[in-house]
C-alpha positions in Angstrom: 15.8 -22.9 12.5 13.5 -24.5 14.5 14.3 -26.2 17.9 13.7 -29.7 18.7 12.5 -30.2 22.3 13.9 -33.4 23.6 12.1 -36.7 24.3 10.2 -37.8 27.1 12.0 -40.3 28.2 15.1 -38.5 28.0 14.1 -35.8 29.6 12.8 -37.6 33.0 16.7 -39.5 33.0 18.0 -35.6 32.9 15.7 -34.8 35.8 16.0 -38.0 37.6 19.8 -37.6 37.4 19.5 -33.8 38.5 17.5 -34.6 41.4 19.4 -37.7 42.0 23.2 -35.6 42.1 21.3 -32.7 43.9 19.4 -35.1 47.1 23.0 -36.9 47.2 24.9 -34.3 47.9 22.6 -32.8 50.3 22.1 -36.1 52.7 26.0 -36.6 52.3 26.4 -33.1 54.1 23.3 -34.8 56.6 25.7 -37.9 56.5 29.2 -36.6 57.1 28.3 -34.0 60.0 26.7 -36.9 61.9 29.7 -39.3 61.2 32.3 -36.1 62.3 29.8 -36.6 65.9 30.1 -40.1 65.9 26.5 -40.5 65.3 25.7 -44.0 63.3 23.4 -43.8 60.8 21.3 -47.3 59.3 20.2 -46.1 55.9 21.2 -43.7 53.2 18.3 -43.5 50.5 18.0 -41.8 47.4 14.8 -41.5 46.7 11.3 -43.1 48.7 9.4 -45.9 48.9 10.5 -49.5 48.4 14.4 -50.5 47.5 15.5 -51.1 44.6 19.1 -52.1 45.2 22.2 -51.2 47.5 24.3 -52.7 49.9 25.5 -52.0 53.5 29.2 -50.9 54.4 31.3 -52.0 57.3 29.6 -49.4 59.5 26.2 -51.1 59.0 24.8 -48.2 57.1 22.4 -49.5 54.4 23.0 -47.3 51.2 20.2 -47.6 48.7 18.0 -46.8 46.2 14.9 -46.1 46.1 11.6 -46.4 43.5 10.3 -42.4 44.2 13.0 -40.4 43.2 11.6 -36.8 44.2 14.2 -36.7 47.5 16.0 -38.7 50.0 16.8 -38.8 53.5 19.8 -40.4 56.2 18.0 -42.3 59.3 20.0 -42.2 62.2 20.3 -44.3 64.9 17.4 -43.9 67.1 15.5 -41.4 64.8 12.0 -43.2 65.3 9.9 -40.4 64.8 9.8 -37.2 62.6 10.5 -34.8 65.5 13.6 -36.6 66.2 12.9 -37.1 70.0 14.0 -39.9 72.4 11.1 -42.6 72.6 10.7 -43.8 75.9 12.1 -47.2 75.2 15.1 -45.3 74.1 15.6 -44.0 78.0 16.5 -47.4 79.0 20.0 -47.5 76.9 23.1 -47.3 78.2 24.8 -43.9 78.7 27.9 -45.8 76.8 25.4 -46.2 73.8 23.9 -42.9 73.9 26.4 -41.3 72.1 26.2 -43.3 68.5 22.3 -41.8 69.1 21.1 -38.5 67.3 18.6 -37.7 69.7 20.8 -37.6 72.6 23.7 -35.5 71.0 24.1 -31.6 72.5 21.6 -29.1 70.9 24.8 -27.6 68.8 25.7 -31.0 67.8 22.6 -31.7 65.8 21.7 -27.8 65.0 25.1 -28.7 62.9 23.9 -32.1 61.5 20.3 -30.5 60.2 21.5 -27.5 59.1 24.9 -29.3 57.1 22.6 -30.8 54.1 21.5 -27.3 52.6 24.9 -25.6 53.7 26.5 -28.7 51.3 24.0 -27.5 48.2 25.1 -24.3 48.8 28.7 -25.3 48.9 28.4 -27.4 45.8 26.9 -24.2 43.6 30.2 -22.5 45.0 31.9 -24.9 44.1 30.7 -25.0 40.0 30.7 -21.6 39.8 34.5 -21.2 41.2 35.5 -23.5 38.3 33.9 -22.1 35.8 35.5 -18.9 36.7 38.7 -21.0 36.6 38.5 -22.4 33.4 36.7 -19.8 32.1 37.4 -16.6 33.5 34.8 -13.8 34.5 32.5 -12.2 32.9 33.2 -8.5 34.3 31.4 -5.1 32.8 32.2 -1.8 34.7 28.4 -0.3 35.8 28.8 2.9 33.0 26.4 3.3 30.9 27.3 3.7 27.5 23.9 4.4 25.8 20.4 5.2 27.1 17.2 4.0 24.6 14.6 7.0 24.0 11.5 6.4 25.7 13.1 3.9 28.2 12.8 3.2 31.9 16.6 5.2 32.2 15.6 8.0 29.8 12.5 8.7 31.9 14.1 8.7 35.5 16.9 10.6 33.8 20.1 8.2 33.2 22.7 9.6 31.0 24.9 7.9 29.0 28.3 8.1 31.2 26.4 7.8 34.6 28.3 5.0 36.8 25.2 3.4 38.8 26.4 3.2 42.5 23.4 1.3 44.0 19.7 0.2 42.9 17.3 -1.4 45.1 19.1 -1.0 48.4 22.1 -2.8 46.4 25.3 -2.1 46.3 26.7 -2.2 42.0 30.0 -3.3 41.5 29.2 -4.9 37.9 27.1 -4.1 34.9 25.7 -7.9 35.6 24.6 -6.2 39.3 22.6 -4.0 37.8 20.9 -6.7 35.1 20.4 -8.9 37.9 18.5 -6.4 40.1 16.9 -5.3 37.6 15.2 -8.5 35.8 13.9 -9.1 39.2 11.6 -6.2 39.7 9.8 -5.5 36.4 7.2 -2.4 37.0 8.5 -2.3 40.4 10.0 1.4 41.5 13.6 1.3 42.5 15.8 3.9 44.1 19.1 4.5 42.1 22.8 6.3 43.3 24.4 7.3 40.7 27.6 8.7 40.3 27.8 11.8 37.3 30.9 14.2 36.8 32.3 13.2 40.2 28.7 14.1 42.0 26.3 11.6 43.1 22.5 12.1 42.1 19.6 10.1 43.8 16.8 9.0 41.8 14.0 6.7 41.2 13.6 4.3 38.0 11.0 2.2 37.2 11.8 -0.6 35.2 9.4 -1.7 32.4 8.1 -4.9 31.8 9.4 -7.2 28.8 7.8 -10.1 28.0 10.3 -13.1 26.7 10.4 -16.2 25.2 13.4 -18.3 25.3 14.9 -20.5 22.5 12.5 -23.3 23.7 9.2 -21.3 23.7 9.2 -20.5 27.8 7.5 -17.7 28.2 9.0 -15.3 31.6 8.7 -11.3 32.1 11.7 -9.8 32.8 12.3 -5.9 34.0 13.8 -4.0 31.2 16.0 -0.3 31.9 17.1 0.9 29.0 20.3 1.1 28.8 23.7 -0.5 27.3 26.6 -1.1 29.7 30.4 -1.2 28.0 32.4 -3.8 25.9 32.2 -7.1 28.6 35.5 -8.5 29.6 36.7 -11.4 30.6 38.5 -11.2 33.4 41.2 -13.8 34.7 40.9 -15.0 38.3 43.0 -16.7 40.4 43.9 -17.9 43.7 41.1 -16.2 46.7 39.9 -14.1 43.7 37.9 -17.0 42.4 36.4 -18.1 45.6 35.8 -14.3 46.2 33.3 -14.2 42.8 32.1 -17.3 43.7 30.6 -17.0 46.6 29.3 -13.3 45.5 27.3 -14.6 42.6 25.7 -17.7 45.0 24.5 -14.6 47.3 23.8 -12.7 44.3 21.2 -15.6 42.9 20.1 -16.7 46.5 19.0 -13.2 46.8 17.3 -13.0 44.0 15.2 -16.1 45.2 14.3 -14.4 48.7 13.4 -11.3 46.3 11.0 -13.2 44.2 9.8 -15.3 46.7 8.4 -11.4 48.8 7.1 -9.9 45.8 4.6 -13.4 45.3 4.1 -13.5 49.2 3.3 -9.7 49.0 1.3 -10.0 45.7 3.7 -7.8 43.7 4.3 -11.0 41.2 1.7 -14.0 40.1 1.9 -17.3 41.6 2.0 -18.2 38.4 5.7 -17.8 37.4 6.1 -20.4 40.3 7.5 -23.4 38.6 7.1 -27.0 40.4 8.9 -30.6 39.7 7.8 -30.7 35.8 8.8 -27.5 35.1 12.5 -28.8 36.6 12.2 -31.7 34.7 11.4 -29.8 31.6 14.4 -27.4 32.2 16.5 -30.2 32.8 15.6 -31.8 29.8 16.5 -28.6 27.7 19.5 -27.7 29.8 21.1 -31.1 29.0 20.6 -30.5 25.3 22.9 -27.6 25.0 25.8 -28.8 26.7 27.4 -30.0 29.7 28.3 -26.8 30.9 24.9 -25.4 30.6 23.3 -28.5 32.4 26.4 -28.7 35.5 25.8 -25.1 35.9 21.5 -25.5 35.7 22.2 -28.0 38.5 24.1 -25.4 40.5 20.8 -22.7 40.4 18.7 -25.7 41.7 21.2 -26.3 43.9 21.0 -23.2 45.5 17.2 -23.1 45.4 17.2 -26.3 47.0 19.9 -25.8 49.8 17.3 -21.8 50.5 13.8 -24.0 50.5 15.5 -26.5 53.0 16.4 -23.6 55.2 12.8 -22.2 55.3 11.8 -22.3 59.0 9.0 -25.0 57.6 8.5 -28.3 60.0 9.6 -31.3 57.7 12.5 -29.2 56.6 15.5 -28.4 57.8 14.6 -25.0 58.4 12.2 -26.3 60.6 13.8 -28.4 62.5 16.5 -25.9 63.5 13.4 -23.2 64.4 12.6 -25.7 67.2 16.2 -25.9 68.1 16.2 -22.3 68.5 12.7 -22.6 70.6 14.6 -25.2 72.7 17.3 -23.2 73.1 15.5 -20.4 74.6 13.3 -22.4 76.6 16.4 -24.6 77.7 14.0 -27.4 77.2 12.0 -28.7 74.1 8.8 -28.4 73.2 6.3 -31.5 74.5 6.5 -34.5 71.6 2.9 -33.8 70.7 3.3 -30.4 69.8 6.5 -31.1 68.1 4.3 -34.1 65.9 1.4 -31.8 65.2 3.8 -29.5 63.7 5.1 -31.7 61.5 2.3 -33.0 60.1 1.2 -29.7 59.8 4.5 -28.8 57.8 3.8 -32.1 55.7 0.4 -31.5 54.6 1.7 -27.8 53.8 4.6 -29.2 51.7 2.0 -31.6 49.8 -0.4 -28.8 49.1 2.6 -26.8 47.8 3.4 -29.7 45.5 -0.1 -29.8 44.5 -0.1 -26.2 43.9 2.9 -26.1 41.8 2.2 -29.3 39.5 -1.1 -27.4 38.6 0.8 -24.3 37.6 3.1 -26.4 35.8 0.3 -28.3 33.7 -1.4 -25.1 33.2 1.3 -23.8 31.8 2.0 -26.3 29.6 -1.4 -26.0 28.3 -2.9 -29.0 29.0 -6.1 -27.7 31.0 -7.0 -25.7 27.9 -6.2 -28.7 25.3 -8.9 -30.7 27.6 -11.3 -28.1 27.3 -10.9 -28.1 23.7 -11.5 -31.5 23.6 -14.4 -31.9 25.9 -15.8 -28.9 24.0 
């Protein structure tokens, strides 16, 4: 049966709303950690560029939307230039007024305020993932190997069917799921393994190999690939701390993941290639959306969490940055001079727009439409 990919049109409305939940709920944590300071803040966008609608609340905060849906942002009081600092006409307000003013709050104060937006993606993910395990239950396998494949990854580093795998990769197994999580990760890559045999443990070394895949919508993604066959899955009921317990270890679980892939393209070990940008989100979304609510709520809580980790990158023009140069300041019980603070920035914004660059070409190429032109112009 073949599958129909959906539309165009419907597809950008998936991403749009994706991006759209995602950027809210991230300048809402922005929002509500400068409002818990008492700083004011005199717009609220969802997306860029010129207004499209909204209105301003008793608290004269503009809340609007925006043409350029690809992010958002809260401007606070006094926030007149990208590093955040006072401007020097700002040094002749009163001391009274001061403390409505971002710029003027205590290093902690807005350390808490910057770093609150991606802490608020990461709580949302925790928060999807705690009630599917509530309404769902969890998925739960024992790490036992039940079968080994000839000829496999397992059967060559010398896994036996019975074996309990302890660790892999410098990680601790608690689950079956563990050990297909590590594992997917670090295709061709050599992994040191505890495991536990006849009350003894064994140290070894398996190599996983590399499977090539192609999901039900023609993505093509490699994937590492061990051999071997865990028990029957249950699914376990949660309840009460439980359920925040698995939450929270399967958001560090995935956000792991991402600071694993993320080394192995820095250090060469994986192609920048299997970087995806915004239309490979889009097109996810689009697909996601198809198969069900559940599928595209719980999508939205993986980009969740990779937005909430890129935001905490120590990159000026994120969040990451900005708290890197709190931590300078911090040190230096002083901050850095204005200028260098605005070369960084723009340095940091003509790094993210290369990125973006970078990734929309990887996404068209994989797509195929650089080798559809060249069979046309050929």
């Amino acid at each position: 049966m073949d599958i129909v990919q959906p539309g165009l049109l419907y597809t950008l409305a998936m991403f749009a709303l994706v991006i759209g939940i995602l950027v809210f709920i991230h300048e809402m944590g922005h929002y509500l950690a400068g409002r818990m300071f008492g700083v004011k803040a005199e717009s609220f966008s969802i997306g860029f560029g010129k207004e499209l609608f909204g209105w301003t609340d008793r608290q004269g905060t503009r809340w609007k939307l925006s043409a350029l849906p690809l992010g958002g942002y809260v401007k606070f009081v006094g926030d007149m230039n990208v590093s955040s600092q006072p401007s020097p006409e700002m040094a002749a307000i009163p001391a009274a007024e001061r403390r409505h003013i971002f710029a003027f709050k205590p290093l902690w104060q807005r350390a808490i305020i910057v770093a609150a937006g991606p802490i608020t993606n990461f709580v949302f993910a925790i928060g999807v993932f705690a009630a599917f395990i509530a309404i769902y239950g969890h998925m739960f396998t024992p790490p036992v190997v039940s079968s080994v494949e000839p000829n496999s990854a397992a059967a060559e580093a010398g896994i036996q069917k019975g074996d309990r795998v302890i660790e892999l990769g410098g990680r601790d197994i608690d689950r079956f799921e563990d050990l297909i999580q590590v594992v997917t990760i670090h295709a061709g890559m050599p992994l040191d393994a505890t495991i536990e045999r006849g009350g003894q443990r064994l140290e070894m070394t398996v190599v996983p190999k590399i499977d090539l895949m192609r999901d039900r919508f023609g993505n093509e993604f490699e994937r590492g690939l061990l051999g071997v066959r865990g028990a029957r899955p249950v699914i376990a009921e949660r309840s009460g701390f439980d359920i925040l317990y698995y939450a929270v270890d399967d958001t560090i679980l995935l956000t792991r993941s991402i600071i694993d892939t993320l080394i192995q393209v820095i250090t060469g070990r994986r192609s920048v290639k299997e970087l995806g940008g915004p239309l490979k989100i889009a097109q996810f979304s689009g697909q996601q959306a198809t198969m069900g609510l559940p599928n595209f709520v719980h999508f939205m809580a993986l980009i969740s969490i990779n937005l909430g980790f890129i935001n905490l990158l120590p990159v000026p023009m994120l969040d990451g940055g900005h708290l890197f140069l709190y931590a300078i300041e911090g040190i230096r019980r002083r901050p850095l001079h204005p200028k260098v603070q605005e070369w960084a920035f723009m340095s940091g914004f003509a790094l993210l727009i290369s990125l973006m660059l970078f990734l929309t070409f990887n996404d068209l190429a994989s797509f195929g439409v650089f080798e559809h032109l060249a069979g046309l112009l050929g």
